[in-house]
N, C-alpha and C positions, 0 to 999 in steps of 0.2 A: 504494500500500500504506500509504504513510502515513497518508492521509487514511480508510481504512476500516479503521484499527485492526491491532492487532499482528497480524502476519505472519512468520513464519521464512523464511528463501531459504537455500537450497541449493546451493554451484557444485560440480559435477566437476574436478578438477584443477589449475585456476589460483589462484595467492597475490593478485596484483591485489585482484579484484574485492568480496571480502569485505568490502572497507573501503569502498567503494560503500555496497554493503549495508545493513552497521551503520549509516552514515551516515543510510539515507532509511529504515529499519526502528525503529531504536534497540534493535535486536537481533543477536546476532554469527550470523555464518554457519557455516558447517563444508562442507568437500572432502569428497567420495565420491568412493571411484577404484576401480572392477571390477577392475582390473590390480593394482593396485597393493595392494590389504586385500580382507584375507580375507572371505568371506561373514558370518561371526562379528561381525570387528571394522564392517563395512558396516552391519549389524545395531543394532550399541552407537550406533554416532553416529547411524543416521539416528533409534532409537527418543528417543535424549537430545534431536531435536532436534525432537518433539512435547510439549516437556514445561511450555512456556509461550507457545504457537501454537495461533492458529485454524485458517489454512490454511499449509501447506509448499509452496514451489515451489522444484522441481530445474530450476536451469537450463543446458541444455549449456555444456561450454564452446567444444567447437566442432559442426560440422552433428552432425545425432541419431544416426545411423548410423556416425560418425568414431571409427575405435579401432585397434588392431592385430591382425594373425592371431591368435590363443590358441584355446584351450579356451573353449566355449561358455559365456557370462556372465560373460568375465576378460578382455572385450576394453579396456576400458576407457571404453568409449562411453556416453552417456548412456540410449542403448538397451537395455544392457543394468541400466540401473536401473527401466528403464520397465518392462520384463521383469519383475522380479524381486519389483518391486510392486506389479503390475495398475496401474501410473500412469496417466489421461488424457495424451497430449500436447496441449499448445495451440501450434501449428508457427505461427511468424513467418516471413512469407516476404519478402525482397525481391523487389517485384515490377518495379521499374523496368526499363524497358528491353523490360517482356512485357504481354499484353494478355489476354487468355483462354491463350494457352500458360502459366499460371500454374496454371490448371484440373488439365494435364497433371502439371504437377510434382507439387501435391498429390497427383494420383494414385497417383502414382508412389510416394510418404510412405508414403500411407494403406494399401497395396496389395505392399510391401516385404516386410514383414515379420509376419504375421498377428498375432504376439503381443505386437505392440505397436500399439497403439490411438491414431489420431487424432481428438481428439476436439470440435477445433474451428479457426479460422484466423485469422491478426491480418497483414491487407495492411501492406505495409509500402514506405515510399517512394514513395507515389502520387502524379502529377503533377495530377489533377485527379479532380472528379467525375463524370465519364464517364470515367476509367481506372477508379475504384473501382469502375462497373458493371460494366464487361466484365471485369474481373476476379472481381468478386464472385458475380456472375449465373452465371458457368460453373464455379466452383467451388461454390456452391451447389446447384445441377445435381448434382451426382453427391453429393449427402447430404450434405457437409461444410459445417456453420455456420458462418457468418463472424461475428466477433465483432470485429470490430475493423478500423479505418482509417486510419492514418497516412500523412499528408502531406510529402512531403521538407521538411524545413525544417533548413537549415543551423546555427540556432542552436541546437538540438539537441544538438548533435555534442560531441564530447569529444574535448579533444586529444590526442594520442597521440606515442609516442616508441618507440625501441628496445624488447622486451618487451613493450608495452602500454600502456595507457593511463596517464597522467601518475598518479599515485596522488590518492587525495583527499583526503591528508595537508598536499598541498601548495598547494589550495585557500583560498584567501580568501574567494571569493563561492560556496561550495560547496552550501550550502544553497538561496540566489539559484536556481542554475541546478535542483536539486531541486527547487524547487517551479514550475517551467519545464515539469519533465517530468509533475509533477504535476498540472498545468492541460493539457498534453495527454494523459497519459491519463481526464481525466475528459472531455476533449472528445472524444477521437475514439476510445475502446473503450467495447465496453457489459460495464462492470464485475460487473453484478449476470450475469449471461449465463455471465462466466469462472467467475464463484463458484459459476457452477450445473453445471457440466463438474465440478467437485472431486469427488473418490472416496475413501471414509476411506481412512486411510494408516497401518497398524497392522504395520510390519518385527518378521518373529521376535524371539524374544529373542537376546540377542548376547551376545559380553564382547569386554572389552578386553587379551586374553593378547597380540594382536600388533602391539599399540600401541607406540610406540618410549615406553622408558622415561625415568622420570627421569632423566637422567645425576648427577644430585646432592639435596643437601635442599634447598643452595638454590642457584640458577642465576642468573649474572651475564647478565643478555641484554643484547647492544649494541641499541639504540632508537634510531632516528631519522632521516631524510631518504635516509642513505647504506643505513641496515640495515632493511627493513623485510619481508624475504621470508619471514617462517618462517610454515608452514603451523598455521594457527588449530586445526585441531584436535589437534594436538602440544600445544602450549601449554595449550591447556584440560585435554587429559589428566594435562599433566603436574600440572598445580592441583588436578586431580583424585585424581591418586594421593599427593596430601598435601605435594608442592613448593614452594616457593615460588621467584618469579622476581622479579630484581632488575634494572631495568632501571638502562642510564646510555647517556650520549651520547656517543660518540668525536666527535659533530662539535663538541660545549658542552667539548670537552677534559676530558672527564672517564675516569675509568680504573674498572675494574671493581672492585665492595668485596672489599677483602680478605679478606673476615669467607664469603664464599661458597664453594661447594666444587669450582666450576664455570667456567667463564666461554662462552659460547656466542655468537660469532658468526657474524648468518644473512644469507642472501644480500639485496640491494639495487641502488643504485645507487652504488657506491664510484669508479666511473669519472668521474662527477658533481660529488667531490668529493676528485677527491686531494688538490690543492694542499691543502684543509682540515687534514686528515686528516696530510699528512704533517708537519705546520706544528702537529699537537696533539702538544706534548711529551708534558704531563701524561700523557695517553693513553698514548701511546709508552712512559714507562716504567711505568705503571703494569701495562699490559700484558707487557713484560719479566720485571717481578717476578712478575707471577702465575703466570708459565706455567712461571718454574723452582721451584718447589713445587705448581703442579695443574694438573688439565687444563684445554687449550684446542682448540677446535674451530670451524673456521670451515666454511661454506657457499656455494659459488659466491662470490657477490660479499665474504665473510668470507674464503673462501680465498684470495682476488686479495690481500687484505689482507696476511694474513699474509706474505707473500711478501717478496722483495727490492726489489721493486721494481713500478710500474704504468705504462704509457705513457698519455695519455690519447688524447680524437679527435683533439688538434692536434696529436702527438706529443710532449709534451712527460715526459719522465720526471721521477714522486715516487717519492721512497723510501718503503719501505713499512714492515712493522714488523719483516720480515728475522730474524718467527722459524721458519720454511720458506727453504728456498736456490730460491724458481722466482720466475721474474718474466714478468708478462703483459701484454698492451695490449689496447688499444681502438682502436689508429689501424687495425689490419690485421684488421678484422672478416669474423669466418665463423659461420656460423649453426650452434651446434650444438644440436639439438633432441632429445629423444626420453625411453623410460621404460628406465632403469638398473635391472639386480639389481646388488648389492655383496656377497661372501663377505669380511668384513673376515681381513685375516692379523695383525691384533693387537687388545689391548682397546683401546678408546678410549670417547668419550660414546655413539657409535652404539650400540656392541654388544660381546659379548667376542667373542675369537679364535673364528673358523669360523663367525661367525652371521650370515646373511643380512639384507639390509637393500633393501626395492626402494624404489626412488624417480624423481627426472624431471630431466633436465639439459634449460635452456633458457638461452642464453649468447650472445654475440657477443663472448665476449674472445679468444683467443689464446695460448696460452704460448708465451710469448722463449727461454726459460732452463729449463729442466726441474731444476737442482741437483741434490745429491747425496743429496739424504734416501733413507729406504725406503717402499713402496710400501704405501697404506695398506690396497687393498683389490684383489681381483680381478675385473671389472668385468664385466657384458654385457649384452644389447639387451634389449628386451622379451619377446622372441622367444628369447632362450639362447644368440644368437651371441656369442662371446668378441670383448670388447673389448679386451683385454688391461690392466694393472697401471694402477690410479687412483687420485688424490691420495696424498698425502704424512703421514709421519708423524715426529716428531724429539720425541725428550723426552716431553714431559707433551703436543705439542702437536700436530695432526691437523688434515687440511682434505679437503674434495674438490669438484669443479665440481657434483657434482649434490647437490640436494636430498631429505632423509631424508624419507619419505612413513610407512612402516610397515615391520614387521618381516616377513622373505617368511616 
C-alpha cells in the first residue's frame, strides 16, 4: 500500500493493529464493531474514512464469519460489514498443511453465506511451486481468482506476546521490516488484479449521537509504552467534537497538567512496567492531587493502575497508585475475553447515571483484592447474560477491566 499511494485500512475491533497501519499507510485507521455501534455511528466513521483515500480495506480481525449470536448484522463479525456494504472479500487463506482441500475451504467461504461475496484468493504459506499449483488450479476450478502467493518465510513474522503483537511503538527497525513486507507483496501478489476486485464504497449517511463523549474540554491522556490501548476512533471523535487531548508519560515520571479537566487512563501494558511506574513519584503524586479535585478514569491496564497494588509475571508486588482499594496480578493468569454492555450506577467520564456503554474486555490479569469501593457499573455479555457489579468507583475517581467502544 505504501508503495501504490495512499490507502485507508480499516480493523474491526482490535486496538493493536492500527499503529501497524498508520505506520506503513501514513494514514490513521479506525475500528468498526457491528456489536458494539450503532448502524448510525458504523455509518459516520466508515463514510469519514473515504475522505482522503483511494481505496479502503476492512480487515477482519479475526476469521470473516467470527462474531456472537445477536440480531442479524450486530454480530460483530466482519461479515457483517461485508453485508452491509456490498464489500468484495479478498479471503487469505492459510494453506499449509493442505493441497487442493484448500479448493474445498474456499468453497465452503464463497458458498456460506450468499450475501457476502468472495471475490478473489491470496494463498498463503506455500511450501513450494507445485503447492501453489494444486492449490491454485482447484480453487480456480470453481470460478475463484487467485491473486496472490505467498511463500512461508519466517522473516516475515512479527513477534508476538500476551494480547498481540508486540506494538510498533516499540520498534527500532520498524520500517526495515515494512519495506520487507513491501518487497513481498510486490513479489508474490498481482496488485493491479486486487485493485481490480474494489467496489465503490459509499456507507449511508450516519452521525455520531452514540459516540462516547468528551469526558472534558481538555483530556489528560497517559501516553506511552505502558498506556497505549485506547480505541483511535474515541480519540479522533473526541478532537472532533472540539476536545483537546493532553498527552504525558507516567513512565518519563511525569503527572497529568493541572490546567485539564480530565485525566484518562487507557489500557496497555502496565504489567511490563510496574517497577517503573511504581518508582515514578512525580506521577504518583501528581496523580493524587488531580483526582481529589476531578475526575479520573482508568481502562483495563489504567484500572490495574489505579489500584493498590500489581503482582507482576515473577510475582513480585508494586505498589500502585492506591486511588481504588483492589489489587491485581499477572503471575496467576486467566484469559478473560469477550464484548461487555455496562449500565453505569453513577456519573463518571463514561457516561451519566443509567447510560449504557458497550465495549470488549480482553485481559490476562487477575484481581487479588476486590476493596471496598462501590461498584461502578452493572455488567453483561454480549448476548444480555448478567455478569454481575464491575469496576470500581471512589471520589472523582473510576476504573473498569473492559474497554469503552461506544454508547449502546
Amino acid at each position: 500500500a505504501r508503495r501504490q499511494g495512499a490507502r485507508r485500512q480499516v480493523r474491526a475491533t482490535t486496538i493493536l493493529d492500527p499503529g501497524f497501519h498508520t505506520a506503513a499507510t501514513g494514514l490513521s485507521g479506525v475500528n468498526l464493531d457491528s456489536w458494539a455501534m450503532s448502524p448510525a455511528l458504523l455509518n459516520a466513521l466508515a463514510g469519514n474514512a473515504t475522505e482522503d483515500a483511494d481505496f479502503v480495506f476492512l480487515e477482519s480481525a479475526m476469521g470473516l464469519f467470527d462474531g456472537i449470536p445477536a440480531p442479524a448484522g450486530r454480530s460483530g463479525s466482519a461479515a457483517d460489514l461485508a453485508r452491509l456494504y456490498g464489500l468484495p472479500v479478498l479471503l487469505v487463506l492459510d494453506v499449509s498443511g493442505q493441497s487442493t482441500t484448500a479448493a474445498a475451504v474456499a468453497k465452503g467461504f464463497a458458498t456460506y453465506d450468499p450475501d457476502v461475496r468472495m471475490a478473489g484468493v491470496v494463498l498463503n504459506r506455500l511450501g513450494s511451486e507445485r503447492h501453489r499449483r494444486l492449490c491454485g488450479d482447484a480453487i480456480e476450478a470453481l470460478g475463484l481468482p487467485v491473486v496472490g502467493a505467498i511463500l512461508r518465510d519466517p522473516t516475515l513474522n512479527l513477534p508476538e506476546r500476551h494480547l498481540g503483537l508486540v506494538q510498533a511503538g516499540e520498534y527500532e527497525n520498524l520500517m526495515a521490516h515494512l519495506d520487507l513486507l513491501a518487497d513481498m507483496a510486490e513479489r508474490s501478489l498481482d496488485l493491479d488484479a486486487i485493485m481490480a476486485l474494489a467496489a465503490p464504497f459509499a456507507p449511508a449517511p450516519g452521525g455520531f449521537g452514540d459516540a462516547l463523549q468528551p469526558p472534558g474540554q481538555r483530556i489528560a491522556l497517559a501516553e506511552d509504552a505502558a498506556f497505549t490501548f485506547l480505541y483511535p476512533h474515541v480519540a479522533t471523535y473526541w478532537r472532533k467534537a472540539g476536545a483537546e487531548i493532553v498527552p504525558f508519560s507516567p513512565l518519563a515520571d511525569e503527572a497529568p497538567d493541572v490546567s485539564c479537566d480530565v485525566c484518562w487512563l487507557p489500557g496497555g501494558y502496565p504489567e511490563l512496567h510496574a517497577g517503573r511506574l511504581a518508582d515514578a513519584r512525580n506521577f504518583r503524586a501528581g496523580m493524587a492531587s488531580f483526582a481529589a479535585a476531578k475526575p479520573v478514569h482508568g481502562e483495563c491496564g489504567g484500572f490495574m493502575v489505579l489500584g493498590e497494588a500489581l503482582e507482576d509475571a515473577s510475582g513480585q508486588t508494586h505498589k500502585m497508585l492506591g486511588l481504588l482499594g483492589h489489587s491485581t496480578s499477572f503471575a496467576k493468569r486467566k484469559m478473560n475475553l469477550g464484548y461487555r454492555e455496562a449500565r453505569l450506577r453513577a456519573d463518571c467520564p463514561l457516561g451519566g447515571q443509567g447510560s449504557l456503554v458497550r465495549g470488549h474486555e480482553f485481559h490476562y490479569a487477575q484481581m487479588l483484592a476486590a476493596g471496598n469501593d462501590e461498584p461502578l457499573a452493572d455488567l453483561a455479555d454480549g448476548q444480555g447474560n448478567p455478569l454481575g457489579a464491575s469496576g470500581y468507583r471512589r471520589g472523582h475517581v473510576s476504573g473498569t477491566f473492559f474497554h469503552a467502544i461506544a454508547r449502546g
